[in-house]
N, C-alpha and C positions, 0 to 999 in steps of 0.2 A: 430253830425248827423250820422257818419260814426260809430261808437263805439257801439252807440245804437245797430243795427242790426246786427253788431259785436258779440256783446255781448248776443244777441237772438239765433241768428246761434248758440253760442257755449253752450248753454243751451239748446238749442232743442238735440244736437249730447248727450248730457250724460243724457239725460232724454232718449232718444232711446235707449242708453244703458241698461238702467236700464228696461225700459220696457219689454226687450227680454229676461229679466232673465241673463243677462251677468252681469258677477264681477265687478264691479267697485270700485276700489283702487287707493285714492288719496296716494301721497304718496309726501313727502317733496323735495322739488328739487334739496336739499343738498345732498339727500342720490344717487341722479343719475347724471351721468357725464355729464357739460356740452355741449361738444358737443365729440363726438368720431366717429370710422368709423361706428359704427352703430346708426347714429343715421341721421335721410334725410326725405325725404318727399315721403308716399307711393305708388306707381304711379299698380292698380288693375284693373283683366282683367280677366274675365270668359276662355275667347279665350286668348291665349299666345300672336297668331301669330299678333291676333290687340294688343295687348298689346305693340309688341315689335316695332310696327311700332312710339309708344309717348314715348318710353321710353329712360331717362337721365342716362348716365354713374352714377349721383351719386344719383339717387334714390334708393330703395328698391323695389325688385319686388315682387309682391303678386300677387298669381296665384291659381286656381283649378283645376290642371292636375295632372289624377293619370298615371304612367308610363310615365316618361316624356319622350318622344321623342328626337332622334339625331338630326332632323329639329330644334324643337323646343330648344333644348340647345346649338345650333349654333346660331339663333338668337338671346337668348340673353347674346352669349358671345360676338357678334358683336354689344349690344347694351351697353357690358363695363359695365353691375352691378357687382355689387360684392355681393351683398346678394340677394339671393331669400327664400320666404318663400310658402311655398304651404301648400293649406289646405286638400290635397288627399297626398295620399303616392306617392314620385318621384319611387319607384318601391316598387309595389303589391306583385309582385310572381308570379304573372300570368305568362307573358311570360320577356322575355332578353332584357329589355327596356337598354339604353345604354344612355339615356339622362345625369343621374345626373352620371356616373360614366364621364362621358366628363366634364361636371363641376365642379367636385369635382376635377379633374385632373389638370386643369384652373386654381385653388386655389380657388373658391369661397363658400362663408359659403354656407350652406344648411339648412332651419330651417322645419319643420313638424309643423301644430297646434296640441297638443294634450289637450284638454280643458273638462272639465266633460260637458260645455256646448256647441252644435253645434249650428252655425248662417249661416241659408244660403244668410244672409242678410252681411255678414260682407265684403265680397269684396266692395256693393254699400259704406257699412258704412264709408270704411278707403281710399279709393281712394281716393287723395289728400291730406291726415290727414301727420301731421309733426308727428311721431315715433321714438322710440329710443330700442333695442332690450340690455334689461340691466338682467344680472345671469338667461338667456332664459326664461326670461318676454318679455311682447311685451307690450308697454306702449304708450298712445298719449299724446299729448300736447291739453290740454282743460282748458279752463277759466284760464288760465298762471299756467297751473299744471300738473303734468305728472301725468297721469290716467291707474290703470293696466287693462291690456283689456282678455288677454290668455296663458297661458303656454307653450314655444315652446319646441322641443325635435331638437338638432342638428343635421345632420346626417351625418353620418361618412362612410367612408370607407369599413369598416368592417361591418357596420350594410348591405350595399348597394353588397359585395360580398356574402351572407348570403342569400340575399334574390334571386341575380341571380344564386346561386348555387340551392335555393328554384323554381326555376322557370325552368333552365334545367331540372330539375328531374321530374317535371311535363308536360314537353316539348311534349311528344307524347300525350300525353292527351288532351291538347291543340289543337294539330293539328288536332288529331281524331273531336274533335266535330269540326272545324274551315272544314275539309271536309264535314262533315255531311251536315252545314250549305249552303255550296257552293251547292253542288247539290241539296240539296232539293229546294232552291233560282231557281236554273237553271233551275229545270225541270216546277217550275210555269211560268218563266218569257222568255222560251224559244220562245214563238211565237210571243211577243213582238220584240227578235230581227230577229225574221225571218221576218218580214217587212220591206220594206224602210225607213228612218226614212221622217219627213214629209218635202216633197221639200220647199227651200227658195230662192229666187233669189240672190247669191254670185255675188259680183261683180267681185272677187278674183276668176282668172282661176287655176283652179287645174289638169284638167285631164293630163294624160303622163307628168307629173312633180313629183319630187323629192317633199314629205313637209318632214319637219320634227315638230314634234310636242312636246313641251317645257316644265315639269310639277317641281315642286320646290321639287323632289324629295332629295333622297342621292347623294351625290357625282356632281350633276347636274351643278357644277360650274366648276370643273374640264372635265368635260365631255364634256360642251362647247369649254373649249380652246381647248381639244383633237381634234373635229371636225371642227377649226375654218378653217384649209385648205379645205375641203370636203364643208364648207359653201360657200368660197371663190368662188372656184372654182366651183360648180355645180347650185351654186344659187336657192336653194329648195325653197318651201313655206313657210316660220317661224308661225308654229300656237303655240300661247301661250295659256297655260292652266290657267285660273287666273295669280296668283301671277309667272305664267311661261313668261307671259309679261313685268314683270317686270325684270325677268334674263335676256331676251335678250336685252333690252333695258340699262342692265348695262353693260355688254359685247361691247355696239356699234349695235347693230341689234334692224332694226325696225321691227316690226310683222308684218304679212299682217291679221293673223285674232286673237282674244282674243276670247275662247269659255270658260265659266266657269258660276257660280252662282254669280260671281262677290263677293263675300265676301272675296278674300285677294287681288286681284289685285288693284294697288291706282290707284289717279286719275288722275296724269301722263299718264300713261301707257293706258288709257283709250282713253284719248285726245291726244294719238302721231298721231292719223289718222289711225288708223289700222281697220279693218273691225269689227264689235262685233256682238257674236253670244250668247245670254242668253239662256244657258241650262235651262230648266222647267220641272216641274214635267212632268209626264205622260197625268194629269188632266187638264195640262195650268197654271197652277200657278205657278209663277217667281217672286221670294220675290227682285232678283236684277234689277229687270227692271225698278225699280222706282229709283232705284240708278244714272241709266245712263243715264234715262230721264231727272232726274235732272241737270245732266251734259250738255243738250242739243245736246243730241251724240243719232242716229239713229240706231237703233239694228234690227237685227233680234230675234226673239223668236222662241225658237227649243225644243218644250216638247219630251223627251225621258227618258229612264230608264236611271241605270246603274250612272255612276259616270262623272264627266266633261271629265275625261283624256278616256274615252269609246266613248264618243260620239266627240269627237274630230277624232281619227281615223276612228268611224265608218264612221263622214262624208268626210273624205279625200278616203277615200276607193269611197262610192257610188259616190264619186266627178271624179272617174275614176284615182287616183296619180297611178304614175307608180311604188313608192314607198315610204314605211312610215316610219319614222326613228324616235323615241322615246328615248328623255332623261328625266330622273330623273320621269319614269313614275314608279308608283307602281304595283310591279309585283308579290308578296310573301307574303306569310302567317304574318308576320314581319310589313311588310310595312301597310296592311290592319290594326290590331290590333292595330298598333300605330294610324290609321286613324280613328280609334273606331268602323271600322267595322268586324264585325262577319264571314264574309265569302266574295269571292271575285267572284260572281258567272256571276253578266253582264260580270268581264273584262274576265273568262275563256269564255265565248260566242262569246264575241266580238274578240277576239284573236283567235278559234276557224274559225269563219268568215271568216277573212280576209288572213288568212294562210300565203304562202307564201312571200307576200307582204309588211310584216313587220316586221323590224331589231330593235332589242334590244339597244339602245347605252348603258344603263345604265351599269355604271362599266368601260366602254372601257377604260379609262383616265389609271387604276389598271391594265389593260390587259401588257400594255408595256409602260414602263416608258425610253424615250431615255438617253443614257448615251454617254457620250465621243462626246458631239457635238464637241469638240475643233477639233478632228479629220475631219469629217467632213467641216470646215471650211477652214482648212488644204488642204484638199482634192481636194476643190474650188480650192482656190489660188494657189495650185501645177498646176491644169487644167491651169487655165488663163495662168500661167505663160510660162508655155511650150512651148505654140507657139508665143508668143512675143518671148522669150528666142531664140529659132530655125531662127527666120527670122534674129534676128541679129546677130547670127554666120553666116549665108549664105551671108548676106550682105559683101563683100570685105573690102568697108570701115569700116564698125564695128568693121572685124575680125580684120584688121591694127593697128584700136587704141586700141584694148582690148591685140595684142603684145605688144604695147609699152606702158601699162599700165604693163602687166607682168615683162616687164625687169625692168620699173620703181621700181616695187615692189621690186625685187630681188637685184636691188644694194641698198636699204634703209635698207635690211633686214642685209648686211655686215657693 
């Protein structure tokens, strides 16, 4: 009963093969190793960032990201693969993407498809497919046979400084149009943020308080523990930005409010109790609010321009905070293009705006790194000790037995 529809399933997968105009090469299973480090079950993802939230230390990752990102190659070296293969190039040229040189670093293979034929269907096709990557073939397991599917190209090292040396050199060029784009953006969308954005009833008091606001930027985990005395101690608002919910909540910090499209933050983070605030389009449309509905979780809807981590500030600002403190928020020509946008024109507005009301953390962790705490420690215990020390030389008694401890010492010492 079970084998039948087995056996259908695995007829329908190389009949779709074959219909897409893709190669299909049976190929004897003597001539392919039976099991090696490359050989696991494909686990594919349009989006990395969902990707790396199912993904298995000993899967194979299959991805469509051109320029891979330093976010995006931290998470999945915390996700412990050892191979990833992408169907975009891990770096273009474009600009100084720095993803796969951090992986390549890590030790892990790096594969390109380079195939005569493109399938923009092949991530659905191979998600979940058992694969084995044998003389940079990429082969499935079909009807008990390993089936060739595309040609992969390894990448190395040398290919990956080539191309960022290819990308400095076009760096100002880059930038030039990435300006063009920002202001031409700002000067349409400038009356937009010259309005309030539209009131919501927060339950969450903000005004003449500290927030700080959370975004899964660079460095943004370093940058929490740097601030965790400044958290301690001053007890700000914690706005997470999406998947910024989910950093505080691993650090020990509960949110008070999650503002984003809700497409990376999980559904932990959702349900800690934290207030939820669904950024939407301009028009009203909020593709995540059926997300959180579903959850049973009571949101606000907040249509505005610009990006989550813009409209996070913008509302702690009109919320009256005394001030905004920003980690792991995207600030730079870098940070955008890695985000696949063109120019960064709400957050020069919105930054603009709010003036001097809001501190940069990003980086601070890099600012000053303490060294020589032992001294420090030191320094303590000297303190403490001092005036214990002092009270009992003034003590008479003390000073009596600390002599006749001295003479003790001096006749043991003959």
């Amino acid at each position: 009963m079970i084998a039948q529809p087995l056996f259908r399933f695995q007829r329908m997968i190389k009949e779709i093969f074959s219909i897409l105009g893709m190669e299909v090469e049976q190929v004897s299973k003597q001539k392919l190793p039976a099991a090696t480090g490359s050989t696991s079950v494909i686990a594919a993802d349009r989006m990395t960032k969902q990707l790396c939230k199912r993904l298995h230390s000993q899967q194979i990752a299959l991805i469509d990201h051109p320029d891979v990102d330093e976010m995006a190659a931290l998470s999945l070296l915390e996700a412990g693969v050892k191979i990833v293969i992408n169907l975009s190039s891990f770096m273009t040229g474009h600009y100084p993407a720095e993803g796969a040189r951090l992986l390549l670093g890590a030790g892990l293979s790096l594969f390109e498809i380079h195939s005569p034929v493109t399938n923009q269907n092949l991530i659905e096709l191979l998600d979940g497919q058992y694969a084995t990557i044998h003389e940079n073939k990429l082969f499935v397991h079909v009807e008990n046979d390993w089936h060739h599917v595309c040609e992969l190209e390894k990448v190395s090292t040398s290919f990956i400084d080539l191309k960022r040396f290819e990308a400095q050199a076009r760096l100002n060029d880059t930038l030039s149009l990435f300006i063009d784009n920002t202001l031409a953006y700002a000067s349409q969308e400038k009356a937009l943020f010259l309005e309030p954005l539209c009131p919501i009833p927060l339950r969450t008091k903000i005004a003449n308080r500290h927030v700080v606001v959370v975004a899964r930027g660079k460095h943004y985990k370093e940058d929490l523990h740097t601030l965790a005395s400044y958290i301690r101690e001053c007890r700000p608002v914690l706005i997470g930005v999406d998947g910024g919910a989910d950093a505080l909540l691993q650090f020990g910090y509960v949110p008070h409010l999650i503002i984003g499209d809700m497409d990376s933050v999980s559904d932990k983070a959702l349900m800690c109790g934290a207030e939820v605030v669904v950024h939407a389009f301009v028009n009203g449309n909020a593709p995540g609010k059926k997300r959180v509905e579903q959850l049973g979780i009571d949101c606000h809807l907040l249509p505005a321009p610009g990006t989550s981590e813009d409209v996070a500030m913008l509302l702690a600002y009109e919320q009256q905070a005394q001030l905004i403190v920003t980690i792991g928020a995207h600030t730079n020509m870098i940070d955008f293009l890695e985000k696949g946008r063109k120019g960064m024109a709400s957050t020069l507005l919105v930054r603009t705006k709010i003036g001097t009301k809001l501190v940069d953390a990003k980086g601070v962790s890099q600012l000053y790194q303490p060294s020589g705490s032992w001294r420090v420690w030191g320094l303590c215990i000297g303190a403490m000790l001092l005036p214990v020390t002092s009270a009992l030389l003034i003590n008479p008694v003390t000073r009596h037995a600390a002599q006749m401890l001295w003479t003790q010492w001096r006749t043991w010492g003959f």
